[in-house]
C-alpha positions as a printed Julia matrix, in Angstrom:
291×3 Matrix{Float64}:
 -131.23  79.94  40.08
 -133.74  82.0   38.52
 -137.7   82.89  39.18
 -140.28  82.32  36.33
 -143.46  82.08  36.2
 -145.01  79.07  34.59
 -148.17  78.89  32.67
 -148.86  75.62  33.52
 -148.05  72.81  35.92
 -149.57  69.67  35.72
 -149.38  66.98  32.72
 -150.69  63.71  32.34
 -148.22  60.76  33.41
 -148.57  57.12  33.6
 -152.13  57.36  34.34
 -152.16  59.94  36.94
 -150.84  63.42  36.86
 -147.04  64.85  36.97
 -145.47  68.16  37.6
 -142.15  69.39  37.78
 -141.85  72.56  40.26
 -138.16  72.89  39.02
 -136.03  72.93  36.05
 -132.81  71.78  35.85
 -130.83  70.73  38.55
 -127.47  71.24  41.01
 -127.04  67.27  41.84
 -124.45  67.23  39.34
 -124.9   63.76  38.33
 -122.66  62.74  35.26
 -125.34  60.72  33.99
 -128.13  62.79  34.36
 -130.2   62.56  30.58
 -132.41  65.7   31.9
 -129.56  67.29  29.88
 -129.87  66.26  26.62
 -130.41  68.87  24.22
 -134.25  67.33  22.98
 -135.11  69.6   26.35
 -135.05  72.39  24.92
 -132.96  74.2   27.63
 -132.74  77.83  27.33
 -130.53  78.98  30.15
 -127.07  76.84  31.71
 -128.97  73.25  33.51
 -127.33  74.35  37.01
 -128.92  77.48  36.58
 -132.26  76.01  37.93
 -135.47  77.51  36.66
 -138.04  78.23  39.68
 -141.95  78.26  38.99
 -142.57  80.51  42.12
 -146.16  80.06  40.88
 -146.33  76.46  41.14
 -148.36  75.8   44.62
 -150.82  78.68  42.82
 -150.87  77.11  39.84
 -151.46  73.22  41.46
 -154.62  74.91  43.79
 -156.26  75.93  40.86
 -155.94  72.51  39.03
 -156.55  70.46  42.26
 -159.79  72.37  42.88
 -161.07  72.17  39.52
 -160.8   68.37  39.37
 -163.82  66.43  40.67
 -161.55  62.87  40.9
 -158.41  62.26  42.77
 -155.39  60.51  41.46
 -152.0   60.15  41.74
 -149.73  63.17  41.25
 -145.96  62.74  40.15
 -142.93  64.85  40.67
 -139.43  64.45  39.95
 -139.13  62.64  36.57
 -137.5   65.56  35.0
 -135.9   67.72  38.42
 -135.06  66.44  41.17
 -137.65  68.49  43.71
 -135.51  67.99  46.44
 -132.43  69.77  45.04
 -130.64  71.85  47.26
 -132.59  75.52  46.65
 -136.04  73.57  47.51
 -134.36  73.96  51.59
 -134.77  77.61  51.44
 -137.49  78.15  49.24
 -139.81  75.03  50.5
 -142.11  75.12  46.81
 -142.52  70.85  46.64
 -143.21  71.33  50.4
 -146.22  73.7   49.69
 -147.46  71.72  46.91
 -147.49  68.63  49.21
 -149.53  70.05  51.22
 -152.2   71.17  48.67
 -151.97  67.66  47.47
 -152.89  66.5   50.87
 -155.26  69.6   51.95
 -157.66  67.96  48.5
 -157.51  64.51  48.84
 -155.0   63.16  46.31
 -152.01  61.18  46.53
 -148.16  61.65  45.71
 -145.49  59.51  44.29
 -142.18  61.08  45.08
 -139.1   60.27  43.25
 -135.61  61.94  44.69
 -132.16  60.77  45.37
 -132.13  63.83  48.28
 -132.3   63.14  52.27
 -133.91  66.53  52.19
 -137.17  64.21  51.83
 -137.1   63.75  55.3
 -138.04  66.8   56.05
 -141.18  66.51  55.04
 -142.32  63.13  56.47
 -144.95  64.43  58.05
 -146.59  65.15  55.03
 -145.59  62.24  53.41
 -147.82  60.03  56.54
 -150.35  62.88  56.31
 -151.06  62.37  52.61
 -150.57  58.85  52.88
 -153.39  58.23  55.72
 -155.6   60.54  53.64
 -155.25  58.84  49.88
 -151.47  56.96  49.19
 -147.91  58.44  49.17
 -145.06  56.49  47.49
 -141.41  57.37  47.47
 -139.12  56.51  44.8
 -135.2   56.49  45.63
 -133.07  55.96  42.76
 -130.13  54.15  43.69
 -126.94  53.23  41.19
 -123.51  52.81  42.97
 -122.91  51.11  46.1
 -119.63  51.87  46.59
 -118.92  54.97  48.41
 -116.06  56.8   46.88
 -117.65  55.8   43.22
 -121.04  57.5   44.3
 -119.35  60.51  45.37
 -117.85  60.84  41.92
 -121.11  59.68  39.47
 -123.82  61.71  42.64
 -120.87  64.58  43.48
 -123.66  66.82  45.18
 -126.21  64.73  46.78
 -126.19  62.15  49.06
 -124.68  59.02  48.81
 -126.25  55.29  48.29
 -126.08  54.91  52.09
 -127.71  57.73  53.28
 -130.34  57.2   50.5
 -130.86  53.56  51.97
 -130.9   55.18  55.69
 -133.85  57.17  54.27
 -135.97  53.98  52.76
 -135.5   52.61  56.36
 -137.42  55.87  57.99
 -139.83  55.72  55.35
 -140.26  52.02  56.49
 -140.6   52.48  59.8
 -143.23  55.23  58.97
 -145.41  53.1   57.17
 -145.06  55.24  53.8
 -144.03  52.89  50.78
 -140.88  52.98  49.14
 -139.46  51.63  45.12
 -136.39  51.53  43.92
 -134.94  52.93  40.74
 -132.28  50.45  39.78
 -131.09  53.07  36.8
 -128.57  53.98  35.05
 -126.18  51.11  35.34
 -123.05  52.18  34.07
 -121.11  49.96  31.71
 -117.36  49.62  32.95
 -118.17  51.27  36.55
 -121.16  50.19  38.27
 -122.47  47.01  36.17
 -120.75  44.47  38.87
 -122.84  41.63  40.49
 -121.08  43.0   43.82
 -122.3   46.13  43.11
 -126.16  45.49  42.06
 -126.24  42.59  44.74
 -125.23  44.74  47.41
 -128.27  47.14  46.53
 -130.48  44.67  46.37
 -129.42  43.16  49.51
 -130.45  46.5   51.2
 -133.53  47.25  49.85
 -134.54  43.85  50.91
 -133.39  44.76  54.18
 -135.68  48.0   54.82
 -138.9   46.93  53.16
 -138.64  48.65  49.55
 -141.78  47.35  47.77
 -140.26  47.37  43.93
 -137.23  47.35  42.35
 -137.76  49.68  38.79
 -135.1   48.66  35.86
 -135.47  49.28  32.31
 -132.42  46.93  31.89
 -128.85  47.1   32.81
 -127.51  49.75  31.48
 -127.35  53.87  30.38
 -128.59  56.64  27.75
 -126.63  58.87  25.59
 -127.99  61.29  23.54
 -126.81  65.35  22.66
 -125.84  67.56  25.33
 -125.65  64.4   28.0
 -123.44  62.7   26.12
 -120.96  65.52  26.12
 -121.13  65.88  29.8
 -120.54  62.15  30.47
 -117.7   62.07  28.13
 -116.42  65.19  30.14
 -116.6   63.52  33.61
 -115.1   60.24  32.11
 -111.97  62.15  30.96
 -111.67  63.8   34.19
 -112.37  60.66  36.82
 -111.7   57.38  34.3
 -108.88  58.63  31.86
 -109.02  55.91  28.59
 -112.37  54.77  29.53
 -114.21  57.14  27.24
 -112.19  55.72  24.54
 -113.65  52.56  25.45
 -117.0   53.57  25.59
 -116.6   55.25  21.7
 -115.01  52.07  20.71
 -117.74  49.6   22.14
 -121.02  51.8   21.57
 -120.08  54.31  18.58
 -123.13  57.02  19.04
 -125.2   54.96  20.07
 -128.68  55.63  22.1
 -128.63  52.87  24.15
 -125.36  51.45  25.72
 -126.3   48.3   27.3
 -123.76  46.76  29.81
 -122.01  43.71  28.72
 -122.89  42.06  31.85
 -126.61  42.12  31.05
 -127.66  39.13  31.19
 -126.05  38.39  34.24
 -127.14  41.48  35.8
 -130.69  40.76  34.82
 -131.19  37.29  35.99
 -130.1   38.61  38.99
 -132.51  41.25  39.94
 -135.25  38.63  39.24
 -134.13  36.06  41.24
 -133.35  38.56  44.05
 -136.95  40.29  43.96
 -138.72  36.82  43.71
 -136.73  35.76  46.76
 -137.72  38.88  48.8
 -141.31  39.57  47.36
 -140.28  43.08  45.37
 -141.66  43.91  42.41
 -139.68  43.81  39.34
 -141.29  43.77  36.12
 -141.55  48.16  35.31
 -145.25  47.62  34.32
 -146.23  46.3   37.85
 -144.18  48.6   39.8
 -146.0   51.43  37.8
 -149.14  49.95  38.19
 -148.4   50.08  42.24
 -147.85  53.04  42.25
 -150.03  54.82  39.8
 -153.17  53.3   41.61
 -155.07  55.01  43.87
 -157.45  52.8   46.53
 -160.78  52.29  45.14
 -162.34  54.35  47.94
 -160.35  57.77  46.91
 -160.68  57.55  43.27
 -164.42  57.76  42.86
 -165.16  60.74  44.22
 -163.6   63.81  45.43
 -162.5   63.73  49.13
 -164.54  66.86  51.06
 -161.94  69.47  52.61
């Protein structure tokens, strides 16, 4: 890893506010699109870039800001990635968050997260706190080769259950599906099955199936060639260069997740999930909470 410091922090998102403490990340996911070369990536993506300045930098836009909303992190870096133990940066910024009044929507795929349930409640009593899990492969020893450096999809659903019993709201991100390995009925079933299970309030899916652009693509190829050998050959055969690779089991897939959600009372259309969890309660987003 290496220190920086960042100009800015914040940017709008999906109605609230988002910030990304880190860039890049050690998870290791095949998968992971934050490495596609439209990024702009200077420096190696395990190599993460630190904004030591970031809880400065958040103060200074928190106090400036007479309304309260929600604020984002992880859409682009995980903030739970495995220097964020030592150097405890999303854990300082959580508690500005919660020191001014706003609220927090947290998306990881780390047990790390747990460390900070406290201020997870804390926020959450004060404005609204929402965790977002993203969970893709049931199966152990397949997780272990897709998530190589973070926990796997058990753990992960271990986690939703704390958050459950602690009152803080969890979703789901049902994303990537992978065509050929994880795009099973078994497999999206069984993860439905669990969230059910410990309370998860949405289920987000953009459809069944993965991205592929420069500098990812290369990457996932990579890992295929290593873990899957022919399958890449597959994938160039089937999708070409394509942006988009949508699993052949689709439909199936699809008409699933509905039917489970509307069975269980989860949210699964991505415009009401976001809506959830972009919305602050009236009371909060008037006026400025006094510290």
């Amino acid at each position: 890893m290496h220190l920086t410091e960042a100009k800015s922090l914040l940017h709008k998102s999906d109605g609230g506010l988002g910030m990304n403490v880190y860039r890049g990340c050690t998870h290791g996911c095949v998968y992971c699109d934050s490495r596609s070369l439209c990024y702009g990536f200077t420096h190696p993506f395990e190599d993460v870039e630190v904004k030591q300045n970031a809880p400065a930098l958040l103060e200074a836009a928190l106090r400036s800001r007479r309304k309260p909303c929600m604020i984002g992190t992880g859409s682009m870096s995980d903030p739970y990635m495995h220097c964020e133990a030592s150097l405890g940066l999303t854990r300082r910024c959580l508690e500005l968050i919660e020191r001014y009044g706003f609220g927090a929507a947290v998306l990881t795929k780390s047990d790390l997260l747990l460390r900070d349930l406290d201020l997870l409640e804390a926020i959450h009593r004060r404005a609204k706190c929402v965790v977002q899990m993203t969970l893709t492969t049931w199966d152990e020893a397949l997780c272990r080769i897709l998530e190589p450096r973070v926990c796997t999809t058990r753990r992960r659903v271990a986690v939703l259950a704390e958050l459950q019993k602690r009152g803080v709201p969890a979703f789901v991100w049902l994303s990537p599906i992978l065509p050929f390995l994880n795009d099973t009925e078994e497999n999206v079933t069984a993860i439905l099955e669990a969230c059910a299970e410990v309370g998860v309030r949405g289920i987000v899916c953009f459809g069944m199936g993965m991205t592929l652009r420069g500098g990812n693509r290369e990457y996932y190829y990579a890992a295929l060639d290593r873990h899957f050998p022919g399958l890449r050959a597959r994938y160039e055969k089937t999708f070409g260069t394509a942006y988009t690779l949508s699993s052949p089991n689709e439909g199936r897939l699809m008409a699933l997740l509905r039917e489970r959600c509307e069975k269980y009372g989860m949210l699964w259309r991505p415009e009401d999930c976001f809506r959830w969890i972009g919305e602050l309660p009236e009371r909060f987003s008037q006026t400025k909470l006094e510290l």
